[in-house]
Each structure stands twice: as C-alpha cells, then as structure tokens.
C-alpha positions, 0 to 999 in steps of 0.5 A: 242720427243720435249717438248712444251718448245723445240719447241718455243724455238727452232724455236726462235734461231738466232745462238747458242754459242759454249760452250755458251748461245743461241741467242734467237729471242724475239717477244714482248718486255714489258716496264714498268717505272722502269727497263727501264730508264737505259736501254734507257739511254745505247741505247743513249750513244751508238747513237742506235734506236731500232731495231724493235720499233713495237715490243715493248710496253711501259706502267708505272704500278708500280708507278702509283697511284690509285686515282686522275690519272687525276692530277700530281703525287704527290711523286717526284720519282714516277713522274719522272719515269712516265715521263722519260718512256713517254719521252723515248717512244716518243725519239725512236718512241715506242707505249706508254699507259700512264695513263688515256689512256683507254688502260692503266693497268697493262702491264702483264694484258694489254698484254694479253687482247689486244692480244699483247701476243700470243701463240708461241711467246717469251716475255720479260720485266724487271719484273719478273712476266711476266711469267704471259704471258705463260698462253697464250702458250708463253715462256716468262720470266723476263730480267735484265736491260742491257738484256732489252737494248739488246732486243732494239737495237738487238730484240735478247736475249743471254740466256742459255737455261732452263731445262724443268719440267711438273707439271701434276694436275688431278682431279677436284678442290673443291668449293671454289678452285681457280687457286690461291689456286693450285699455292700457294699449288704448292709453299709449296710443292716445295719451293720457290726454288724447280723449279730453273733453270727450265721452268715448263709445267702446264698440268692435268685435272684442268689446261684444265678446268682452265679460261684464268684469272686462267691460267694468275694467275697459270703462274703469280706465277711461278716464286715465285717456283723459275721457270725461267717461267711456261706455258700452251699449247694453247688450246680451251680456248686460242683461245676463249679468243684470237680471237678478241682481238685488236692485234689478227690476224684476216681473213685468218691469224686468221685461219692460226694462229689457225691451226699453235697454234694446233701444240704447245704442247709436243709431247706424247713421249716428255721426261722432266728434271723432272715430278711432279703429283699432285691430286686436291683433295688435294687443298683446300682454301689456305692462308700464314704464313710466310715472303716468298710465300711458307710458307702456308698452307690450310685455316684449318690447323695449323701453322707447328710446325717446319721449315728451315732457317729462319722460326722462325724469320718470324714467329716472324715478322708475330706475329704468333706461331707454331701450331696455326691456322689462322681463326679468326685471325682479319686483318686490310688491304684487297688488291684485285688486282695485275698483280695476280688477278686483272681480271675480274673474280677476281672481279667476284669472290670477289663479289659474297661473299660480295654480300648482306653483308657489309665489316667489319668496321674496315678493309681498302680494296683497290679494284684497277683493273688490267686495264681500260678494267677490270674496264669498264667490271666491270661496264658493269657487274654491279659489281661495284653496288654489291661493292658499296652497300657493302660498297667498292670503285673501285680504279683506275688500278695500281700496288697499294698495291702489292709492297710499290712504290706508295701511296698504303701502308700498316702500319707497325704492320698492317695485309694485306690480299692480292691478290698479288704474295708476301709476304716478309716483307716490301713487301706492306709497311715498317713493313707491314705483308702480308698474301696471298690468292685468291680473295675469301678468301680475300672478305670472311675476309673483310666482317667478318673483320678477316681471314675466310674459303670463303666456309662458305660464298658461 
C-alpha cells in the first residue's frame, strides 16, 4: 500500500523524533553560489569538515554571465560569490565545475546530464527548483541555508515529512503542446498554492510519453504549485537517458541498479493524501497574464474578467485589462533558457519554428543554453546554423535572464516572453514584465515580434 514517495523516503530515514521531524539520509547535495557562502562560513566557525565531501557538487549558475566567461566578471557582487564558491570548494576538498569548465551549466540541468542525479536517491540544494531532479525518480527538494550546513557536516537532514499527492494526466497532448504547457495548466488550476505541504506523483499517459527533457521541465515548475516537490517513477525512459552517463553505474552495478529502479513506483493499492485527474485534451499552448505563475490561460483565451487578491494590481503592473486577448500583443524581449527549458529539445524545438524565418526586428533574444554539454550538442546538431541564419545568437550557459542577478536584464516598462519558471515583478529585471510559455511559443513571437499561437507556424 506505499506510495513511490513512502518508499524513497522511508528507506532514507536515520531516526525519527518523537512528536518530531525525521532525520533524513541525503545522497547528493547541489552548491550553487549564492545560498552557500554562510553555509560554509557556519562549518568554519564550528572547525568541522564534511562529512561526505563526494557527495556534494559545487557549481556557480546564478550569477555567471553569458558572454565573455573567459574574462573576469565585471559586476563586483556577482564576482565575489563565483570565487567565494571556488574557494569554498577548494577549503573542504568539494568537487567544484566553474565557469569555462566543459562540465560547467545550470546545476539543475548539469545533475542530471551526468548522471549525478539518480533514481531513489534524495537530492537537496539551496534553490528551490531542484524539484527539477524528480524527474529522474528521486525525492529532491529545496533547503534553506543553515539546512545546507547541515547536510555538510552531517549528509543528514531534519525535515517533517510531506503529504503525498498524485496528479493522473491521460490522453495525448495535441500538436504543439508541450511538457510547459501541462505545467503552466496545472498552476492555473490548482493555484500557486494549491499543492502545499504535499509532494505530488505525476503519473498518466502523457507524463509516460513525456522525453527526460519534458519530465526535467514538468518537476522543474512543482514548486511554483506551492509542492514541496514533484516526481516521476522511473521507467524506460529514465534508464535510456541514464545509462551511460558519466556518474551512471556501469557493468554488473548498472544491472543492479536497473533491477532495484523497476521496483520504484506506487504500488496499485498505494493510498494518497489527495488524487487529481486531469485529460489532456484540455491543454493547449499556454501563456501568462499576471505577476505570479498561475495566472495563465490558453494562448486563444481571453483575460479572465475577475480574479483573487491582487489580480487587479497585477494586471495594472503587466499593462493588460480583463477580458482582453494576448495575440497580437507586440513584445520587446524573448528568453530561451532557464534550469526550465534550457535543454536541448528545447533548443530543438525553438528551432524548428524559426527555421527558414527571421526574427523580428525590433525583438532582443537572449538564447543561453543550460549547459556546456547543451551547447556542444547544439552545434554537433547543426542547430546553431538554422539559429544563426535566423538572425539569433547562442549565448553562453548561465542562469541569465530567468531571475535579475547577472547582466541578463530586461528594462523596465519592456515585455519578456520567456522560457523560465517566474514571472513576479521585478523577477528578470527592475520593472520588467514577464510572460511565460514554452520554447515554442516563445520562437513563434520572436519571428513575428508579437505573442503568436506556435500552431500557426509548425
């Protein structure tokens, strides 16, 4: 009768408190640049080593900037966190990916291409998108600061243990839907906090016909439903994409891991806090019109007329009115990228509309992929020519324009159509306004120079 969650949960707890929370085994621990530093300054103070330093990864992102990575970083902030983490790395004898490193990228897209990130495992890091890393079938989740000085001295975590919740998809998604689209669908319907305190299942006929990249994407934006996290059983899929990968078990232990991997899924009689269907036939291409995730709709829909708190105030900020559509709406800023949608099928996929067009004029489009490795395959493909010849350039793999800590900003007053995971205001830039979409609705606006059902062009 256990859950997939109860399973990997379970088999990763060290003692449990009485009246308490669970002290919880962590496999993988992720270090970025910006909610580490105090983190390693604690473990200084208290004169303690980590205690599992092969279990955790060390890599900048956040404020690496998308050109010139060869030279310093010129914003002072930005700089000193890059090498206050390098520093870090080298104290406590911590594997470090910095910038220009092949390896380097997003460490939420970098974890699971190298097969750091495994089914079973739990995976914690000081950002809250690493529910990104359930795609792969593990229960991973963000930590606050002093949590991520915990993990290092400890590889243990106290944590009070979440509901579950499954959210069942069936059907088969139409042309020109995306594993974007169904996530930014499920945020509309359930709210930004419809899934709190829960840690959600995604199960159905689309979520098995879904690639790794669209899993990676579907988990990436769980915690934007207000989840503690979101993950998929392990399947076929999983084991295609892992197998091989760097820090993948290989031989014997491969076919170890593969036979214990089977075993992770809910069992048919598993019982859950909360159960959601939904039918795919319901999703199409899906944009945002507020100043919070949720506040979509359907790329030919209108503006609801009426919504809660703070609909009219994000509306005024957005420049939109209730009941107006959004096609035809002229943007300024296109963004393809983020630990969201920064993988290759994205850049696949942002291709294959403006193959044989040319981007608008008038529209800025910051292309940066999630990785090294994205952008090699990008070229062994012969994407970047198709780019290129449309008029974009690939950028250099970085967090860039999903949130305003690096150069990738976005003026105030000026519309970003973008790939990322949020839209609150001030999110890529001071003043900026952010509409969210998948990598195609975002090449259909940069071709046309105003927001466009992608289904027009495929």
């Amino acid at each position: 009768m256990n859950t997939l969650f109860d399973k990997i949960w379970d088999k990763h707890v060290v003692q449990q408190v009485e009246d308490g929370p669970t002290q919880l085994y962590i496999d993988r621990l992720y270090c970025h640049e910006v909610t580490s530093p105090q983190a390693f300054e604690g473990m200084r103070q208290r004169g303690l080593k980590c205690f599992r330093p092969q279990q955790i990864i060390c890599m900048p992102d956040h404020n690496t900037p998308t050109h010139d990575q060869d030279k310093p970083i010129e914003d002072p902030v930005s700089r000193k966190q890059v090498d206050t983490l390098a520093c870090n790395a080298s104290d406590f004898g911590l594997t470090h990916y910095g910038m220009m490193s092949p390896d380097n990228g997003i460490i939420h897209v970098v974890g699971p291409e190298k097969g750091l990130s495994l089914p079973g495992m739990t995976i914690v890091c000081g950002d809250s998108h690493t529910s990104t890393h359930g795609a792969m079938g593990a229960v991973a989740f963000g930590i606050g600061t002093s949590e991520v000085e915990m993990v290092m001295a400890s590889q243990c975590i106290l944590q009070q243990k979440p509901k579950s919740m499954r959210i069942t998809i069936n059907g088969q998604l139409q042309k020109g839907v995306t594993a974007k689209d169904v996530a930014l669908y499920l945020m509309a319907q359930l709210t930004t906090s419809g899934a709190t305190g829960y840690f959600v299942e995604y199960s159905g006929d689309v979520v098995g016909s879904l690639s790794m990249e669209g899993r990676l994407t579907l988990c990436n934006l769980s915690i934007e439903m207000g989840a503690r996290g979101g993950f998929i059983a392990p399947d076929e899929v999983t084991f295609d994409y892992v197998k091989g990968r760097e820090y993948a078990p290989k031989g014997k232990a491969w076919d170890e891991a593969v036979e214990y991997w089977r075993t992770l899924k809910s069992d048919d009689d598993a019982v859950f806090d909360k159960e959601l269907v939904f039918d795919a036939k319901d999703i199409e291409p899906r944009i945002t019109y507020g100043t919070n995730p949720g506040m979509g709709i359907g790329i030919t829909e209108t503006i609801p007329t009426e919504g809660g708190t703070g609909f009219d105030k994000s509306l005024e900020y957005m420049g939109f009115k209730p009941g107006e559509k959004l096609l035809g709406k002229k943007i300024d800023y296109v963004f393809l990228g983020a630990c969201t949608n920064g993988r290759i099928e994205d850049f696949r996929a942002f291709a294959s509309i403006v193959k044989g067009r040319h981007k608008a004029d008038d529209v800025v489009a910051w292309l940066v992929p999630g990785s090294w490795a994205v952008d090699r395959q990008i070229r062994e493909e012969g994407l970047d020519k198709v780019l290129e010849s449309a008029g974009f350039e690939i950028r250099q793999p970085g967090c860039s324009a999903c949130l305003a800590m690096n150069d990738d900003k976005v003026p105030a007053g000026k519309y970003s159509v973008s790939t990322s995971n949020r839209n609150f205001e001030g999110r890529q830039g001071p003043g900026s306004r952010t509409i969210l979409c998948s990598p195609l609705v975002a090449a259909a606006a940069a071709v046309k120079g105003f927001i466009t059902d992608p289904r027009t062009l495929l």
